[in-house]
PyMOL CGO cylinders between C-alpha atoms (Angstrom):
from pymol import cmd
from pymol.cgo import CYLINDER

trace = [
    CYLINDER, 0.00, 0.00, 0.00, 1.49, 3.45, -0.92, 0.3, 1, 1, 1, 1, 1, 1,
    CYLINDER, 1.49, 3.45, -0.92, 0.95, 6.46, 1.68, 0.3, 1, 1, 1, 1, 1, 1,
    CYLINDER, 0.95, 6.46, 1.68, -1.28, 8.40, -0.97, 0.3, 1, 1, 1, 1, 1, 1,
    CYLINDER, -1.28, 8.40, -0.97, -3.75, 5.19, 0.24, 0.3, 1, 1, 1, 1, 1, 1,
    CYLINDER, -3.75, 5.19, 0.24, -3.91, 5.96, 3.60, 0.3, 1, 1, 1, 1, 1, 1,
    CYLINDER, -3.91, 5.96, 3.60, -4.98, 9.75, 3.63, 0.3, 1, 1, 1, 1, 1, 1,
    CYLINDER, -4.98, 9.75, 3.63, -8.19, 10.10, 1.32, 0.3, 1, 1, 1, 1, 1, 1,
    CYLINDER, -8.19, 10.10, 1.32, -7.46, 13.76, 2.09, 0.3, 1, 1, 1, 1, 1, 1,
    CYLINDER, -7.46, 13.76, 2.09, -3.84, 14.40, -0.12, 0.3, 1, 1, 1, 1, 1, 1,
    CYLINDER, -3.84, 14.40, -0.12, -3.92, 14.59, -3.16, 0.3, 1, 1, 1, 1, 1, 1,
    CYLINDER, -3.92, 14.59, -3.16, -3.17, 11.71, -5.43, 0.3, 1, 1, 1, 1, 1, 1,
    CYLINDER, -3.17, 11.71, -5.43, -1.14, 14.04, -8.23, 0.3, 1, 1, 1, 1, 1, 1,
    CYLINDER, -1.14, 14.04, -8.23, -0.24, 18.09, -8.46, 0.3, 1, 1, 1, 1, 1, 1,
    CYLINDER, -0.24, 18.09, -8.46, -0.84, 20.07, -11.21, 0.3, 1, 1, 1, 1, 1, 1,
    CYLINDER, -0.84, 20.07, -11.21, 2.59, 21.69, -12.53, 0.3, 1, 1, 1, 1, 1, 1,
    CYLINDER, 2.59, 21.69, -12.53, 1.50, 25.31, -10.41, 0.3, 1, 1, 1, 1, 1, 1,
    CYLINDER, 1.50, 25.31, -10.41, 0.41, 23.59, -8.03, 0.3, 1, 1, 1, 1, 1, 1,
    CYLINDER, 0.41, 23.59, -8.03, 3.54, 21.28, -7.27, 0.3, 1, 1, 1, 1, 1, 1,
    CYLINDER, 3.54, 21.28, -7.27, 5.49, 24.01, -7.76, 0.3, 1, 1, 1, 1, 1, 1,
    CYLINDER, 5.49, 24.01, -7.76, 4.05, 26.10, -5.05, 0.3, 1, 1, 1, 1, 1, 1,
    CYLINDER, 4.05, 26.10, -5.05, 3.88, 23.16, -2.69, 0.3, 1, 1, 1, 1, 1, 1,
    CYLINDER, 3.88, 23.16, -2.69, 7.80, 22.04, -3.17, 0.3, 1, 1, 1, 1, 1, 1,
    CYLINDER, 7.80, 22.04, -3.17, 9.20, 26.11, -3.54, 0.3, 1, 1, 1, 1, 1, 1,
    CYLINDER, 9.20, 26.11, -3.54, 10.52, 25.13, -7.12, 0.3, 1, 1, 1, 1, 1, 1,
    CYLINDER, 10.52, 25.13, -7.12, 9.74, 27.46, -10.23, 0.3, 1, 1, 1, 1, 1, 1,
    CYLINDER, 9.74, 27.46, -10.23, 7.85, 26.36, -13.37, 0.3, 1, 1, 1, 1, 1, 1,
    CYLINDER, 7.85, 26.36, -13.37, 11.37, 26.07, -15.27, 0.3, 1, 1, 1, 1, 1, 1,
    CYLINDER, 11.37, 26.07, -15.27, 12.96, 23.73, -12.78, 0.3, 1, 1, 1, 1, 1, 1,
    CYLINDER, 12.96, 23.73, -12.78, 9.61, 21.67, -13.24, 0.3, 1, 1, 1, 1, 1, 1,
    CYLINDER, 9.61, 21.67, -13.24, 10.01, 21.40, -16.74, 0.3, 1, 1, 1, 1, 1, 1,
    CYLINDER, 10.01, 21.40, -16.74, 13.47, 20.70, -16.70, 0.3, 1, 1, 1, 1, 1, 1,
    CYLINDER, 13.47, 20.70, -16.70, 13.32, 18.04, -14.62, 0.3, 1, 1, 1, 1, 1, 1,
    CYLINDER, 13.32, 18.04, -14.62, 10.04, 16.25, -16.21, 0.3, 1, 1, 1, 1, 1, 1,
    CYLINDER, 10.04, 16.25, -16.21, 12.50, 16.36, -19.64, 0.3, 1, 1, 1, 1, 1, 1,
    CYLINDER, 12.50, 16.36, -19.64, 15.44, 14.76, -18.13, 0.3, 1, 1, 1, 1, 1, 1,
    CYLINDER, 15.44, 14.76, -18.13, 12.67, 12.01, -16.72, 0.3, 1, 1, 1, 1, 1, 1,
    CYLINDER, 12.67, 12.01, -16.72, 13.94, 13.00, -13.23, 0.3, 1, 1, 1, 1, 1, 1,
    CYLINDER, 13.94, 13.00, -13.23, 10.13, 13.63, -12.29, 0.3, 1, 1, 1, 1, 1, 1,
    CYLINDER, 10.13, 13.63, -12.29, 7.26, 11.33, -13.69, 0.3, 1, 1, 1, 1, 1, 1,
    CYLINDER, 7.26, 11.33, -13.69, 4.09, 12.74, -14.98, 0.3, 1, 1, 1, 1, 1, 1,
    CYLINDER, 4.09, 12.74, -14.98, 1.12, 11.65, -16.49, 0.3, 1, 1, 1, 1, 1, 1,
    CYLINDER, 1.12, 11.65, -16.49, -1.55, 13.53, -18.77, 0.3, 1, 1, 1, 1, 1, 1,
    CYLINDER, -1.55, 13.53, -18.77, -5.02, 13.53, -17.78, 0.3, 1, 1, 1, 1, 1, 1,
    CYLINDER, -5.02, 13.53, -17.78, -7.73, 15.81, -19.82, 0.3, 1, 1, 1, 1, 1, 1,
    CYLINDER, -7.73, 15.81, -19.82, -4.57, 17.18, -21.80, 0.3, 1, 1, 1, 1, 1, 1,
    CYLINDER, -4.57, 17.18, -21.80, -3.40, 18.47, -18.56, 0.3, 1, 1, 1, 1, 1, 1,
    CYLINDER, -3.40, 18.47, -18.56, 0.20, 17.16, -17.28, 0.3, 1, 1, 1, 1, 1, 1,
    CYLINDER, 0.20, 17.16, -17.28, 0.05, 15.88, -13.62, 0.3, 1, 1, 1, 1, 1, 1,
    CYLINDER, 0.05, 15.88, -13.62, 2.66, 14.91, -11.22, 0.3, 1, 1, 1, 1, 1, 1,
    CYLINDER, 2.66, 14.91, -11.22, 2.11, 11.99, -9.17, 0.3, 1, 1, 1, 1, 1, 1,
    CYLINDER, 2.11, 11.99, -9.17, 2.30, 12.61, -5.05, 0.3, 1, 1, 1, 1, 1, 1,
    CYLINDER, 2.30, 12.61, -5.05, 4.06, 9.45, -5.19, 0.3, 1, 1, 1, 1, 1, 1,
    CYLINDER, 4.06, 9.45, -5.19, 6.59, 10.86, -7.45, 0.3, 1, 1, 1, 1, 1, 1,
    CYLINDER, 6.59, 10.86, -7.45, 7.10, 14.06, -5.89, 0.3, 1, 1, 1, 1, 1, 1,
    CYLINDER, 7.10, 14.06, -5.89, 7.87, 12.11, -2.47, 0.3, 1, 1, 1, 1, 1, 1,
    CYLINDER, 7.87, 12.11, -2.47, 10.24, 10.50, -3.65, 0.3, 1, 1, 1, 1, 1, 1,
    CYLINDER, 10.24, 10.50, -3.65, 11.95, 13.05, -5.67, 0.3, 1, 1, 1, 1, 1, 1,
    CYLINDER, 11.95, 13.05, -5.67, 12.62, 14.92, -1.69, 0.3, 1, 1, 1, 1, 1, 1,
    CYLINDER, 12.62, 14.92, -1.69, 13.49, 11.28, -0.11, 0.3, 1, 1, 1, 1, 1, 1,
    CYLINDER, 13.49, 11.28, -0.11, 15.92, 10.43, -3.27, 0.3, 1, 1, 1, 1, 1, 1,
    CYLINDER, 15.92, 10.43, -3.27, 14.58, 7.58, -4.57, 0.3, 1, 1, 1, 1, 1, 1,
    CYLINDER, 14.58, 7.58, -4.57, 13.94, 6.02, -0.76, 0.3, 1, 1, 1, 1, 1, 1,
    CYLINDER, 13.94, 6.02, -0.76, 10.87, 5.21, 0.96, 0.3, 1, 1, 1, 1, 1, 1,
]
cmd.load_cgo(trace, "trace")
C-alpha cells in the first residue's frame, strides 16, 4: 500500500502550479526536470500531472 492510500485527504497528483508552489521550485525547474525524466508525470484531460508518489520521492531520493 502506498501512503497516498492511507490519507483520502492528499492529493493523489499536483498540477505543474500547483507542485510548484507546494515544493518552492519554479515552473522552469519543473520542466526541466520532467525532460530529463527526473520527475514522472502523467496527462489527464490534456493536462500534465505529477504523481504525489513521485514528488515524495523526488525529496526522499529515490527512498521510501
Amino acid at each position: 500500500m502506498n501512503s497516498t492510500s492511507l490519507n483520502p485527504d492528499r492529493p493523489r497528483a499536483y498540477r505543474v502550479g500547483d507542485f510548484c508552489r507546494l515544493y518552492g521550485v519554479g515552473r522552469t525547474s519543473v520542466y526541466k526536470m520532467l525532460k530529463q525524466g527526473k520527475l514522472p508525470s502523467v496527462t489527464i484531460g490534456g493536462r500534465r500531472v505529477i504523481p504525489a508518489d513521485a514528488a515524495e520521492s523526488l525529496l526522499t531520493g529515490g527512498r521510501k
